[in-house]
C-alpha distance (Angstrom), angle and dihedral (degrees) to the residues before:
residue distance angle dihedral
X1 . . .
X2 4.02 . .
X3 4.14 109.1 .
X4 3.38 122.9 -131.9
X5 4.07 129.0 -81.2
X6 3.48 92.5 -116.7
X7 3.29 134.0 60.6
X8 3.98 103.4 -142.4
X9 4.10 89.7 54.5
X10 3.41 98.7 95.2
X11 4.19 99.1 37.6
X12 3.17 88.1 50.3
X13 3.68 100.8 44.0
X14 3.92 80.4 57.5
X15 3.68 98.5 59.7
X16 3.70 90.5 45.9
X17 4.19 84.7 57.1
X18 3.94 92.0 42.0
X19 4.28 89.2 52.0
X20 3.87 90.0 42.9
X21 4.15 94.9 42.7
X22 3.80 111.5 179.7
X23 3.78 97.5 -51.2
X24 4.01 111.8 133.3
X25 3.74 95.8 -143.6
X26 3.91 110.5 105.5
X27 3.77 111.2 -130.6
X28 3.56 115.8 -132.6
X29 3.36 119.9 -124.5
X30 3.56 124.4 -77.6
X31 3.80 101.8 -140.4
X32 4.12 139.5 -11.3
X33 3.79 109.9 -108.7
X34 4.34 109.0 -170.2
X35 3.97 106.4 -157.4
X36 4.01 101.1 -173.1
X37 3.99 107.5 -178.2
X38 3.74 129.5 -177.7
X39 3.74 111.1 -94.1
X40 4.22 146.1 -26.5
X41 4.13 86.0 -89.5
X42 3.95 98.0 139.1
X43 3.75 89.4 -120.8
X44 3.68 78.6 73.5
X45 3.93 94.0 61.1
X46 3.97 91.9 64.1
X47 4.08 87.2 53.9
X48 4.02 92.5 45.0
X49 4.14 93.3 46.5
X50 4.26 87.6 50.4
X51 3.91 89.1 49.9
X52 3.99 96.2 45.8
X53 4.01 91.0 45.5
X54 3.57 86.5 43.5
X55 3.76 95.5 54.9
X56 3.94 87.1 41.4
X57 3.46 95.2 58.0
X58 3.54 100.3 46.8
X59 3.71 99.2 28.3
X60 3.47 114.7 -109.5
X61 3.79 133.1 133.8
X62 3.31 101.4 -117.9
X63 4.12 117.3 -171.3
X64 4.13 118.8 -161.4
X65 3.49 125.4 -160.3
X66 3.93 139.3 156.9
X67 3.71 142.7 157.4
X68 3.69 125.2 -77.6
X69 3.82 84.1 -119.4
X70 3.99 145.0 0.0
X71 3.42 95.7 -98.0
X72 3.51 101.4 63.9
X73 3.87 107.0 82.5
X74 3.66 87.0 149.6
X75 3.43 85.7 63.5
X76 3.92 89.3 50.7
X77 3.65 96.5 54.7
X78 3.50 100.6 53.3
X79 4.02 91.1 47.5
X80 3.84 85.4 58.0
X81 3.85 98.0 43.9
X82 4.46 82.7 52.5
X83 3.82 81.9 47.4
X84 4.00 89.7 53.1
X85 3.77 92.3 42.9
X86 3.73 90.7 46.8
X87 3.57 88.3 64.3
X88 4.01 92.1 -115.2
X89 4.20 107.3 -168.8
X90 3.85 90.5 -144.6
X91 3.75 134.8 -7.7
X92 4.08 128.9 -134.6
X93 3.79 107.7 -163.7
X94 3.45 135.6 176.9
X95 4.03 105.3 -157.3
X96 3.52 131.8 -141.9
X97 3.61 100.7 -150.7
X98 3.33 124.7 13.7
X99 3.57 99.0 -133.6
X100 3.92 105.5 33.4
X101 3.66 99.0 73.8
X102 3.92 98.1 40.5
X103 4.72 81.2 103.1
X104 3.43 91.4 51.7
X105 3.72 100.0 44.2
X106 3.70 84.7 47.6
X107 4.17 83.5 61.7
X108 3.74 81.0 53.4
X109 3.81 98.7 55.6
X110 3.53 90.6 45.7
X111 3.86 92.1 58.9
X112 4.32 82.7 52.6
X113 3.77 85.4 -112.2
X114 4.01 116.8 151.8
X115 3.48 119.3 -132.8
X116 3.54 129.1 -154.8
X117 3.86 128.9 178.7
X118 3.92 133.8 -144.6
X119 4.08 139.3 -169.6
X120 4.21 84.6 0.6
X121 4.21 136.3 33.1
X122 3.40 134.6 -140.9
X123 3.91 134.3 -146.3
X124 3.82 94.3 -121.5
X125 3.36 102.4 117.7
X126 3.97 91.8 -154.9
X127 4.10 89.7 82.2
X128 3.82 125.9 114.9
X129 3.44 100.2 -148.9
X130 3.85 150.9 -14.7
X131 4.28 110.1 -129.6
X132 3.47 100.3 -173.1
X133 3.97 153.1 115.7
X134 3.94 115.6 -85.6
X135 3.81 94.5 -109.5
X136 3.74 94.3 -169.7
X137 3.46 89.0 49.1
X138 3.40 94.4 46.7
X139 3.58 104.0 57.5
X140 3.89 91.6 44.8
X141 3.80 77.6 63.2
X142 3.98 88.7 59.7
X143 4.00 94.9 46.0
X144 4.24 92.8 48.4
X145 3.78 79.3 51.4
X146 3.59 95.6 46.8
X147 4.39 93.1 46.1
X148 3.27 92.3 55.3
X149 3.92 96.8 57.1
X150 4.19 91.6 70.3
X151 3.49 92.3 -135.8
X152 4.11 95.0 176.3
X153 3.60 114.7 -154.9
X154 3.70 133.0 -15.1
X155 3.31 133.3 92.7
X156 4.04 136.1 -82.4
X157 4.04 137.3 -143.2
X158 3.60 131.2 -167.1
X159 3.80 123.9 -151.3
X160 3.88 110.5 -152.3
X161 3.77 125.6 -164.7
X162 3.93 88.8 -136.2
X163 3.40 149.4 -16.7
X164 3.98 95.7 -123.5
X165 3.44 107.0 27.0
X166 4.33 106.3 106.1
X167 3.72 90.2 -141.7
X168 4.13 90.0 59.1
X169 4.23 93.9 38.1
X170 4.17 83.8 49.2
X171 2.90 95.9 46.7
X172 3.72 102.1 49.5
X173 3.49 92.5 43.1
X174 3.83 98.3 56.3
X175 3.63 84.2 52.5
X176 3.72 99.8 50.9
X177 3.43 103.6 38.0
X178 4.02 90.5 49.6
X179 3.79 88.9 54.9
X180 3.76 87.5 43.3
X181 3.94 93.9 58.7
X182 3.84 97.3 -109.4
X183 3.44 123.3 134.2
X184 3.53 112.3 -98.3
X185 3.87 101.1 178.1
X186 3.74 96.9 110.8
X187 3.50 132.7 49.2
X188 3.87 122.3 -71.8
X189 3.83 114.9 -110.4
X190 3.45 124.1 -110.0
X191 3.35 104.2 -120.9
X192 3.94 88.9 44.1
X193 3.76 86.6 56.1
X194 3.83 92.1 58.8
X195 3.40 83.0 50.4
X196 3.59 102.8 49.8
X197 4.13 106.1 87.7
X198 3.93 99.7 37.9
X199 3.92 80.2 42.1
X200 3.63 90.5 61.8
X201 4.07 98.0 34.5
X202 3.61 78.3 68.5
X203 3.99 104.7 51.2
X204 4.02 95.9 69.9
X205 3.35 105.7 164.3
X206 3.79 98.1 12.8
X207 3.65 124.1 161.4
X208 4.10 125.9 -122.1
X209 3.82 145.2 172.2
X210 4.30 86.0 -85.6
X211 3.86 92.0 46.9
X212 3.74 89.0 -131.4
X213 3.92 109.2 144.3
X214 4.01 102.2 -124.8
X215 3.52 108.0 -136.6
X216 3.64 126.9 -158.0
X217 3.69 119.9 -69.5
X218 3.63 140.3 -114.1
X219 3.65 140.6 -125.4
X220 3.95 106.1 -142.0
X221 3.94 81.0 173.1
X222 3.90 91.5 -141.3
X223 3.77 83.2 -68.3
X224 3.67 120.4 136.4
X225 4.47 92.4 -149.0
X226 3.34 92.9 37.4
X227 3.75 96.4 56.2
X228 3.56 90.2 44.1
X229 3.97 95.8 54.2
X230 3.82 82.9 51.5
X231 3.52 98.0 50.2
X232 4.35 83.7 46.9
X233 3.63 84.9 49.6
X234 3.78 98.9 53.7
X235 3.75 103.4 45.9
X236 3.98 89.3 50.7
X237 3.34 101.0 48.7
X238 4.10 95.8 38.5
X239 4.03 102.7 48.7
X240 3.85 87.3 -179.4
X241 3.99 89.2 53.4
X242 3.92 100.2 139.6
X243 4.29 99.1 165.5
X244 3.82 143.4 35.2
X245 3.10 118.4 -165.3
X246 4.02 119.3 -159.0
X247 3.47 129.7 -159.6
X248 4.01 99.5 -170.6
X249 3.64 160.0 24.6
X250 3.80 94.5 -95.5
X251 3.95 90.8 32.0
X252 3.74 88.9 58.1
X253 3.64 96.4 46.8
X254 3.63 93.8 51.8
X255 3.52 93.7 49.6
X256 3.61 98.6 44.6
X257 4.24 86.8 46.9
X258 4.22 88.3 51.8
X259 3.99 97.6 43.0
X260 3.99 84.6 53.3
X261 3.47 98.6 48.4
X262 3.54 91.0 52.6
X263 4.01 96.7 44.9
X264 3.63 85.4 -120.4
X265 4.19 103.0 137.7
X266 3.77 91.3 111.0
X267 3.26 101.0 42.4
X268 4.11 99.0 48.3
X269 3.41 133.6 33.6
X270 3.39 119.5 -134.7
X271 4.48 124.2 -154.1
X272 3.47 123.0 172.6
X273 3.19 154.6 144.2
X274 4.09 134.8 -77.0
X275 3.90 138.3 -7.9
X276 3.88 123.4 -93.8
X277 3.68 131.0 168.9
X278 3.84 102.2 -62.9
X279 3.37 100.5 25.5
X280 4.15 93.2 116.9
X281 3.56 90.4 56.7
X282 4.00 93.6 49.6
X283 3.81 82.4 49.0
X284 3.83 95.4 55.9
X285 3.45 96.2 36.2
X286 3.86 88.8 58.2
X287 3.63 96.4 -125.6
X288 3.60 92.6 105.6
X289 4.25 106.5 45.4
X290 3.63 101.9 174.5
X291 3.89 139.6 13.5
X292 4.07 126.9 -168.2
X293 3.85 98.4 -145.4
X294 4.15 113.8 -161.1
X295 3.67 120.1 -173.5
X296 3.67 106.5 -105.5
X297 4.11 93.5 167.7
X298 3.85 87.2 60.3
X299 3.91 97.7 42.4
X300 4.35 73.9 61.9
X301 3.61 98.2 42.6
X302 3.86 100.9 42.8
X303 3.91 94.3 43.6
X304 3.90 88.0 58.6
X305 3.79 97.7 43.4
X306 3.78 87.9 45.2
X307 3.60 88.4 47.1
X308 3.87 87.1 58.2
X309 3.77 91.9 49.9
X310 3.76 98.1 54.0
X311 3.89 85.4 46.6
X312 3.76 92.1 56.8
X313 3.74 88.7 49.8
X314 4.49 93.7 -104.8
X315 3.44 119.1 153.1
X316 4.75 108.8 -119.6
X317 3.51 124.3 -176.4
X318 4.09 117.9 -92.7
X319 3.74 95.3 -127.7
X320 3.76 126.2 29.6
X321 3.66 130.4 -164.9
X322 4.45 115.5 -138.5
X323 3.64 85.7 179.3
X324 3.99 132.5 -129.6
X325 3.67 118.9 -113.6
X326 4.49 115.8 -164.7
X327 3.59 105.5 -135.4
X328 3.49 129.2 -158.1
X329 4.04 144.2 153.3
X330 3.55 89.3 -86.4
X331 4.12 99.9 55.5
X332 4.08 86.8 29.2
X333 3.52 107.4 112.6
X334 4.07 96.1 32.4
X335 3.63 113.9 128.7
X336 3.34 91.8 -116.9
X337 3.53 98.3 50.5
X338 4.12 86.1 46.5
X339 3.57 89.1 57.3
X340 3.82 95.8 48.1
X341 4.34 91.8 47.0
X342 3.84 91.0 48.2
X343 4.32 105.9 23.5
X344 3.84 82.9 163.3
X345 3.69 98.4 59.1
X346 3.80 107.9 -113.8
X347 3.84 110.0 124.1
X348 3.49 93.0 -175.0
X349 3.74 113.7 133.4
């Protein structure tokens, strides 16, 4: 029998049996916590199952919802307006801009509703806290990966999921600025996040510690085709391509899909971001050579529990780190690493 992901499951599936003893009456729940997320991507599935086990174990109704894709913010908004006027008790959201929901959250406040965010922040200064992986962080974990393969010469793309989302601007930030010497300890600043993408549209042919020439990047647009026509794009037009960089579940598939078509796996390496069915094989094939894994089932779990803190007037950290593990052939088959790739417990590749 596989354990859970995380580690408080079990304890705190025990207190739930120790408050509900042996009785046969079914408690209702305690409170209604909305998680909205950003679209049915699979990586989404991992953050739904923590929320749902997270409101089972602790007995709250919780309700999920997102978009049928990222670009439909619109669609967002109105899901957490129905989530206000459904009387939601707290909401877990993970945003798809950070400034575009900042009015409707303020509806939320005004109702006396906490709001907690996952995977993504927003600037609306009215949120509890921010469960999430250290994007910057996490793509300077990609570029120290990337120096110390010695590429040599050649050039090098990155295919972003966005030009506005923070997740993307993070993300390619802690990437460049690693591979541009800077320090990339702390967290990247906001208005250097904004910055980040049409910052690097603008560095064609700029220098850095790998002496790959960074070419301009692309927008995959969170879109699985799209990201792979880019990926096609890039290795026929740059013969000396040596890297792809991905900043994505569906940016990552669609590069790995393009560099196997073309029977390109030794001649570029491929990092991205996030597992997805297939992803071992892409790893042992060698078309996919690295893989920053988050923790998408506990962005789910924590934002309920937290949720349930806030509502019984506890005190919870504003930010929270889920962590960012660099995966590669080598560390593949680790337990760990297993339990990251599937947190719900099917090991079926």
């Amino acid at each position: 029998m596989r354990r859970k992901p995380h580690i408080l499951a079990g304890v705190l599936a025990l207190s739930l049996l120790a408050l509900t003893g042996c009785s046969s009456n079914i408690m209702e729940p305690t409170a209604s916590i909305f998680v909205i997320c950003k679209s049915s991507d699979p990586y989404w599935d991992s953050v739904k199952t923590g929320a749902l086990e997270a409101g089972e174990e602790m007995n709250l109704r919780v309700v999920y919802e997102a978009p049928e894709t990222e670009a439909d913010i619109d669609r967002q908004i109105v899901m957490i307006d129905s989530a206000i006027a459904a009387g939601a008790d707290a909401l877990v959201i993970a945003p798809l801009d950070r400034d575009d929901l900042n009015e409707v959250l303020g509806r939320a406040k005004a109702s006396n509703i906490p709001i907690l965010t996952i995977d993504s922040d927003v600037s609306f200064d009215g949120r509890r806290s921010c469960i999430s992986t250290q994007n910057y962080s996490a793509g300077a974990i990609a570029a120290r990966y990337v120096e110390g393969l010695n590429l040599g010469e050649g050039s090098a793309a990155i295919i972003t999921h966005s030009n506005t989302a923070q997740t993307a601007q993070e993300r390619t930030g802690g990437f460049m600025d690693e591979l541009s010497g800077r320090d990339t300890t702390g967290s990247m600043p906001q208005q250097a996040a904004a910055e980040a993408i049409p910052g690097l549209d603008k560095s064609n042919g700029s220098a850095n510690k790998t002496g790959l020439r960074v070419l301009e990047s692309k927008n995959g647009e969170s879109n699985v085709q799209q990201s792979r026509e880019a990926a096609v794009q890039l290795i026929k037009e740059n013969p000396d391509l040596k890297l792809i960089y991905t900043t994505n579940q569906p940016g990552t598939i669609g590069a790995c899909q393009a560099i196997d078509e073309l029977g390109k796996a030794k001649d570029v390496t491929l990092v991205g971001f996030d597992s997805f069915d297939g992803a071992e094989k892409y790893i042992e094939s060698g078309v996919l050579d690295a893989v920053v894994l988050q923790n998408p089932y506990n962005m789910g779990y924590l934002g309920v529990r937290y949720a349930r803190k806030l509502l019984r007037g506890e005190a919870i950290a504003k930010e929270v780190d889920t962590g960012a593990t660099l995966v590669t052939a080598e560390n593949l088959h680790d337990e760990d690493i297993q339990f990251l790739i599937h947190p719900t417990g099917n090991t079926d590749k």
